[in-house]
ROSE-4610 file (N, C-alpha, C; in Angstrom, 1 decimal, always signed):
// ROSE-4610
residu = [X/X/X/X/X/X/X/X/X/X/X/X/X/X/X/X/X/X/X/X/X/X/X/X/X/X/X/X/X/X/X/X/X/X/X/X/X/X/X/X/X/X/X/X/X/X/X/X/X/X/X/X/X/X/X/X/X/X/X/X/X/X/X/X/X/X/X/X/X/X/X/X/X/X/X/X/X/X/X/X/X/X/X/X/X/X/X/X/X/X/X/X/X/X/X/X/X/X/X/X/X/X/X/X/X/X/X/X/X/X/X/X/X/X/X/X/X/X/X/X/X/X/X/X/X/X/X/X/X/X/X/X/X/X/X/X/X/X/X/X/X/X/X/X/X/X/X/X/X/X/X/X/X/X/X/X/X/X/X/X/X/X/X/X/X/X/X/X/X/X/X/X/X/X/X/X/X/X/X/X/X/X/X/X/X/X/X/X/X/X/X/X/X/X/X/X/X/X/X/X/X/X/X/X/X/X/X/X/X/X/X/X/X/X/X/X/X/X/X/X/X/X/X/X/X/X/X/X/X/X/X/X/X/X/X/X/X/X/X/X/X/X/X/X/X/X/X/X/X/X/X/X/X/X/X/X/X/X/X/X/X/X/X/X/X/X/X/X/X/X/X/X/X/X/X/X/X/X/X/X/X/X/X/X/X/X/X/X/X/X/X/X/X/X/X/X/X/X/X/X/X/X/X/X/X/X/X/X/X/X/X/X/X/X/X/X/X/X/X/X/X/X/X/X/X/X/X/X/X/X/X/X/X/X/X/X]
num = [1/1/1/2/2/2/3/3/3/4/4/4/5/5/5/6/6/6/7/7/7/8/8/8/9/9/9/10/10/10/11/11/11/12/12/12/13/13/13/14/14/14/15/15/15/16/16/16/17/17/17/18/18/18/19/19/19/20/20/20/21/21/21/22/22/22/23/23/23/24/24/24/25/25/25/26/26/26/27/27/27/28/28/28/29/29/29/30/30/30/31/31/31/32/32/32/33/33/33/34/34/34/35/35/35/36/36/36/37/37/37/38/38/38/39/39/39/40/40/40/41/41/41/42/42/42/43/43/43/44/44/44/45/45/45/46/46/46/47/47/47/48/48/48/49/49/49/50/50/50/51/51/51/52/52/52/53/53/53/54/54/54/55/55/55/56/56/56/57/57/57/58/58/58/59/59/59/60/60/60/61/61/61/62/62/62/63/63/63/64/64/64/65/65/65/66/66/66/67/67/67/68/68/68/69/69/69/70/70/70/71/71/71/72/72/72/73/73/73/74/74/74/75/75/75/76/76/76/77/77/77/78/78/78/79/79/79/80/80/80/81/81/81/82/82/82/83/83/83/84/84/84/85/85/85/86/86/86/87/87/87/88/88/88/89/89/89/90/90/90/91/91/91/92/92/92/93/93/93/94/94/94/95/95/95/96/96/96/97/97/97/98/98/98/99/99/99/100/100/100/101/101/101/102/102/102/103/103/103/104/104/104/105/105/105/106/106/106/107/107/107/108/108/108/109/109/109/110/110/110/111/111/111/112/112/112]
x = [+0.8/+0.0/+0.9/+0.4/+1.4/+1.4/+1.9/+2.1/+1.7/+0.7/+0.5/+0.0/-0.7/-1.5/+0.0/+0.8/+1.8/+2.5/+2.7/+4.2/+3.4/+2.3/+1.5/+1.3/+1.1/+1.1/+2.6/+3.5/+5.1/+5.2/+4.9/+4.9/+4.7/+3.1/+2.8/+2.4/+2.4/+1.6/+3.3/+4.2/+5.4/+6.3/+6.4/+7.4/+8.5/+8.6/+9.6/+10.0/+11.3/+12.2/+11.4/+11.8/+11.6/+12.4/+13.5/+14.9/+14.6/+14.1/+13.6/+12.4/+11.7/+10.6/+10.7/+11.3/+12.1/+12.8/+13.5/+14.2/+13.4/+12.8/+11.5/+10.7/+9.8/+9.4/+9.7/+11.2/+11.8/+11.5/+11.4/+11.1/+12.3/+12.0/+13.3/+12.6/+13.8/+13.6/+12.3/+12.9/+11.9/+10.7/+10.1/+8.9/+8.1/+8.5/+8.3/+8.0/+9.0/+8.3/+7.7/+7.5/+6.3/+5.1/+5.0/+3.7/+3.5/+4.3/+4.4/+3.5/+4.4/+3.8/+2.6/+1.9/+1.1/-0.3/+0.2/-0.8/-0.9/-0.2/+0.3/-0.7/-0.6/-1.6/-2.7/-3.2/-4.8/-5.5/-4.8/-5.1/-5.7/-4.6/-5.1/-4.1/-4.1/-3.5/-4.0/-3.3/-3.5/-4.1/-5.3/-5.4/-6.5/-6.2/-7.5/-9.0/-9.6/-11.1/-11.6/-12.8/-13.1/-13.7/-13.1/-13.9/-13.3/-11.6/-11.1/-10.6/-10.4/-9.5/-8.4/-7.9/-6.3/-6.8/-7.9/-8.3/-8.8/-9.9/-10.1/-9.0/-7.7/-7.0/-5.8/-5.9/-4.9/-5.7/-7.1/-7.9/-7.4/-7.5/-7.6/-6.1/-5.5/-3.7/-3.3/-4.2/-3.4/-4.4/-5.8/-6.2/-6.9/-6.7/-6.3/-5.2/-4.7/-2.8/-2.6/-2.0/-1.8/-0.8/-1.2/+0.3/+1.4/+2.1/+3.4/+3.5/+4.4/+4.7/+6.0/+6.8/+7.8/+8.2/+6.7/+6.2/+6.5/+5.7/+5.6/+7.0/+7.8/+9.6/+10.3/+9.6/+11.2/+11.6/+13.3/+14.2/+13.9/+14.4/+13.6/+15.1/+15.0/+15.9/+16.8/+18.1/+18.9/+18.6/+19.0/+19.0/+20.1/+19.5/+19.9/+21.1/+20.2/+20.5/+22.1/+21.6/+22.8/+24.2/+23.7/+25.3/+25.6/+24.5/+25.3/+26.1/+25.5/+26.4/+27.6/+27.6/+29.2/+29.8/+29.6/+30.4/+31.2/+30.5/+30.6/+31.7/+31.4/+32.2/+33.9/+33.9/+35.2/+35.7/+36.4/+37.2/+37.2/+38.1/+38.2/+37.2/+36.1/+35.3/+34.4/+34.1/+33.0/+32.2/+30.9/+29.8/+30.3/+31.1/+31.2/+31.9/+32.7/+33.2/+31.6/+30.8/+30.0/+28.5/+29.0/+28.0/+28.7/+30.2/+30.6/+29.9/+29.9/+29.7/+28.2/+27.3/+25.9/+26.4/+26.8/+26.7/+27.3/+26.5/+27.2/+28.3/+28.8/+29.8/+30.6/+31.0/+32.0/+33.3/+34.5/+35.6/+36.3/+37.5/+38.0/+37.9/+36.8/+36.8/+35.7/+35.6/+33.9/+33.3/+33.0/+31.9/+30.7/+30.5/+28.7/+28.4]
y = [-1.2/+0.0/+1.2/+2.2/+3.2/+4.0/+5.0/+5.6/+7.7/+7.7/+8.9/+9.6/+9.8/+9.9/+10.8/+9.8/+10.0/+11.2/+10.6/+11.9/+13.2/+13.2/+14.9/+15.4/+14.6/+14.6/+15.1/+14.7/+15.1/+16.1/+16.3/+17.7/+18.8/+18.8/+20.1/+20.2/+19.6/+19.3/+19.6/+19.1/+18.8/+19.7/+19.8/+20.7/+19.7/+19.1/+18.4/+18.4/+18.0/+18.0/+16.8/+17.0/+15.5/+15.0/+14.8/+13.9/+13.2/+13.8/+13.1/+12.9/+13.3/+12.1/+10.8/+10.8/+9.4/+8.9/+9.5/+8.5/+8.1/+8.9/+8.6/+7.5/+7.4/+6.5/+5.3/+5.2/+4.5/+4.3/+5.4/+5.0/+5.7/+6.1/+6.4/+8.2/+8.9/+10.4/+10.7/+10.1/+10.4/+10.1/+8.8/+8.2/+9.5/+9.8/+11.1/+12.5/+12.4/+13.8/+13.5/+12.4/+12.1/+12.5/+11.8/+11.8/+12.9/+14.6/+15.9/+16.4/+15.8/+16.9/+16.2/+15.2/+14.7/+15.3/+15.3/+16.0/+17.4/+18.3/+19.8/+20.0/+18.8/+18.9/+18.3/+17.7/+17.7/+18.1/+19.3/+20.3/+19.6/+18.8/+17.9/+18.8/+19.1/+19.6/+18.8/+19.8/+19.2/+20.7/+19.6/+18.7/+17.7/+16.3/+16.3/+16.6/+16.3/+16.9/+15.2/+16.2/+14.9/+13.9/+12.3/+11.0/+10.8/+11.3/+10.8/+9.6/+8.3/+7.1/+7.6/+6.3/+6.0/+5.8/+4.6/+4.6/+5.7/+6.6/+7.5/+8.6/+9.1/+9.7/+8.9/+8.0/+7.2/+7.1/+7.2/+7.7/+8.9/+10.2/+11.1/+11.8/+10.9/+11.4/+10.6/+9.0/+8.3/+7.7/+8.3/+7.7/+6.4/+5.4/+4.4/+3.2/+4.0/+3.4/+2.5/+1.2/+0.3/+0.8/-0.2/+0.1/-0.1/-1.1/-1.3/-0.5/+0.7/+1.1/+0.4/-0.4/-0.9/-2.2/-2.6/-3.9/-2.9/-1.8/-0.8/-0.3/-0.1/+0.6/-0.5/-1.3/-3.0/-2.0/-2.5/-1.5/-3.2/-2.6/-3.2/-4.6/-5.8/-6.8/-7.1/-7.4/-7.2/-8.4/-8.6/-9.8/-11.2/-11.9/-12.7/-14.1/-14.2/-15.0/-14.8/-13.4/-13.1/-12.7/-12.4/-12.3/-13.7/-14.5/-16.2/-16.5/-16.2/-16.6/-16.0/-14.7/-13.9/-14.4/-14.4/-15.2/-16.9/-17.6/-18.7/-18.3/-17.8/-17.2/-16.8/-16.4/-15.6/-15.8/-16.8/-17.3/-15.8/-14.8/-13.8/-12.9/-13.4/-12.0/-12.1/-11.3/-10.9/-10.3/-10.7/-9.7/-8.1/-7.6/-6.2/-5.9/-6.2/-6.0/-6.0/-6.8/-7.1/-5.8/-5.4/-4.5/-3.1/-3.0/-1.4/-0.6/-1.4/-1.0/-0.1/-1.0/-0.9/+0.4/+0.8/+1.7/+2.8/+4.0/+5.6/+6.0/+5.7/+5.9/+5.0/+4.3/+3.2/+4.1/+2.9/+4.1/+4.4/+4.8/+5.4/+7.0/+7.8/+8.9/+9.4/+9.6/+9.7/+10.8/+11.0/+12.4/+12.7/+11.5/+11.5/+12.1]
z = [+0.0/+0.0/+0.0/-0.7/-0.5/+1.0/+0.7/+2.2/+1.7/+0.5/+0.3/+1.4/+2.0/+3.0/+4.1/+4.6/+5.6/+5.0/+3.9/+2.9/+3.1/+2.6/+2.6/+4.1/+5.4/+6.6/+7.2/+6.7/+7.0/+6.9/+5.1/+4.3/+5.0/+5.3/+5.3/+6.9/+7.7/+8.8/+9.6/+9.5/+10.0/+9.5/+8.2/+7.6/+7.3/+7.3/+6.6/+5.2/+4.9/+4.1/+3.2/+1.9/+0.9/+1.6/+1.4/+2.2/+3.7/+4.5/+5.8/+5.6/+4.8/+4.5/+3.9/+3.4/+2.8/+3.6/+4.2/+5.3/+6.3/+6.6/+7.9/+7.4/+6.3/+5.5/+4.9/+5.1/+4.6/+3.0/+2.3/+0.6/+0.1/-1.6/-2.4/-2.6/-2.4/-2.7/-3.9/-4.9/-6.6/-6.1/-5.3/-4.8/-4.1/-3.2/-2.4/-3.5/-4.1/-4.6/-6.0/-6.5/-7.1/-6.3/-5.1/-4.6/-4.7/-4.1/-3.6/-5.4/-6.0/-7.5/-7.9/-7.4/-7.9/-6.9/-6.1/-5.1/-5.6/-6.0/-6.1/-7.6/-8.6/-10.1/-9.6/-8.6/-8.2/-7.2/-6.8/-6.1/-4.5/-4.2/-3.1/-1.9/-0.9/+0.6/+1.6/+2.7/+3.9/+5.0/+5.8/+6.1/+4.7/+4.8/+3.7/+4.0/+3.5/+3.4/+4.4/+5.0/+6.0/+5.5/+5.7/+5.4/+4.2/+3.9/+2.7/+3.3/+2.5/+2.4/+1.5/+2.3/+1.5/+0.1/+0.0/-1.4/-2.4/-1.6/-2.9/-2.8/-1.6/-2.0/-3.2/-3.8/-4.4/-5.7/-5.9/-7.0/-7.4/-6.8/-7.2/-7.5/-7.0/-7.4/-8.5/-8.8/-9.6/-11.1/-10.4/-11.6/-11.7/-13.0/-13.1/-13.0/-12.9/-13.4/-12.1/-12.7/-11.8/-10.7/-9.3/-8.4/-9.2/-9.6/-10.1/-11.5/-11.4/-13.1/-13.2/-12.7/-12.9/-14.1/-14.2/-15.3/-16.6/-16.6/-17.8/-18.6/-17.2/-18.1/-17.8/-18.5/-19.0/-19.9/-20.1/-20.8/-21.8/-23.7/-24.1/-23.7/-24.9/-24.7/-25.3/-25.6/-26.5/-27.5/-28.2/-29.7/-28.9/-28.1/-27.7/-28.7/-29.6/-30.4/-31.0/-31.3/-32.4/-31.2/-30.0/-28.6/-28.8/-28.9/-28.2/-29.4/-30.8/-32.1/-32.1/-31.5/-31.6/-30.8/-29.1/-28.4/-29.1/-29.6/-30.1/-31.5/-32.0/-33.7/-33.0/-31.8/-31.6/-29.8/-29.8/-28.5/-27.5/-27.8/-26.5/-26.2/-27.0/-26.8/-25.2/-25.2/-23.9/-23.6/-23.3/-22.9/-23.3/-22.3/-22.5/-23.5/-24.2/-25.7/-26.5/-26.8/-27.6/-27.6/-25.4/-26.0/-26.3/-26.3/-26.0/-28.2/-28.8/-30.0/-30.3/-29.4/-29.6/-28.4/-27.6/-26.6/-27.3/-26.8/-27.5/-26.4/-25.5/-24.7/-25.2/-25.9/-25.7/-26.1/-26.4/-26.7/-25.6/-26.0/-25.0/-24.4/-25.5/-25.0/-24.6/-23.6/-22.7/-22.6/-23.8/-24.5/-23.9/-22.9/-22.7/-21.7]
């Protein structure tokens, strides 16, 4: 379950930092001030309005959108097939040789 509810109670009720809300929370800094700007574009404060839930405040900041967006940013997958062919074609090679090509940093000179 999230913890929207607490973060905006820290916020504005406590005066806390993003940073010690997260720590206090034990979540990740970006988590936290997602919540903060998501609250701030649906014109949600504190204190909430009386007889709000965790549920319809988690409507009203999120929508539809599933709990996990982590399923959604898979980074995509490399061409499996064609790494195991090269590995096999050429004795020294290795993972990181095979991807420094496909990478815009490779090289020895780190432009990026």
């Amino acid at each position: 379950m999230r913890k929207v509810k607490e973060v905006l109670r820290l916020r504005f009720e406590l005066r806390f930092g993003q940073r010690q809300i997260a720590r206090s929370r034990r979540m990740g800094l970006s988590t936290v001030h997602e919540y903060l700007e998501r609250a701030e574009a649906a014109g949600v404060g504190w204190p909430l309005p009386e007889g709000w839930s965790e549920e319809e405040l988690e409507a009203k900041l999120f929508g539809q959108q599933p709990v996990s967006p982590r399923a959604a940013r898979q980074r995509p997958q490399p061409d499996w097939k064609t790494i195991h062919e090269q590995l096999q074609q050429h004795r020294y090679l290795t993972l990181q040789l095979v991807w420094e090509p496909a990478s815009p940093c490779s090289g020895r000179r780190k432009t990026c």
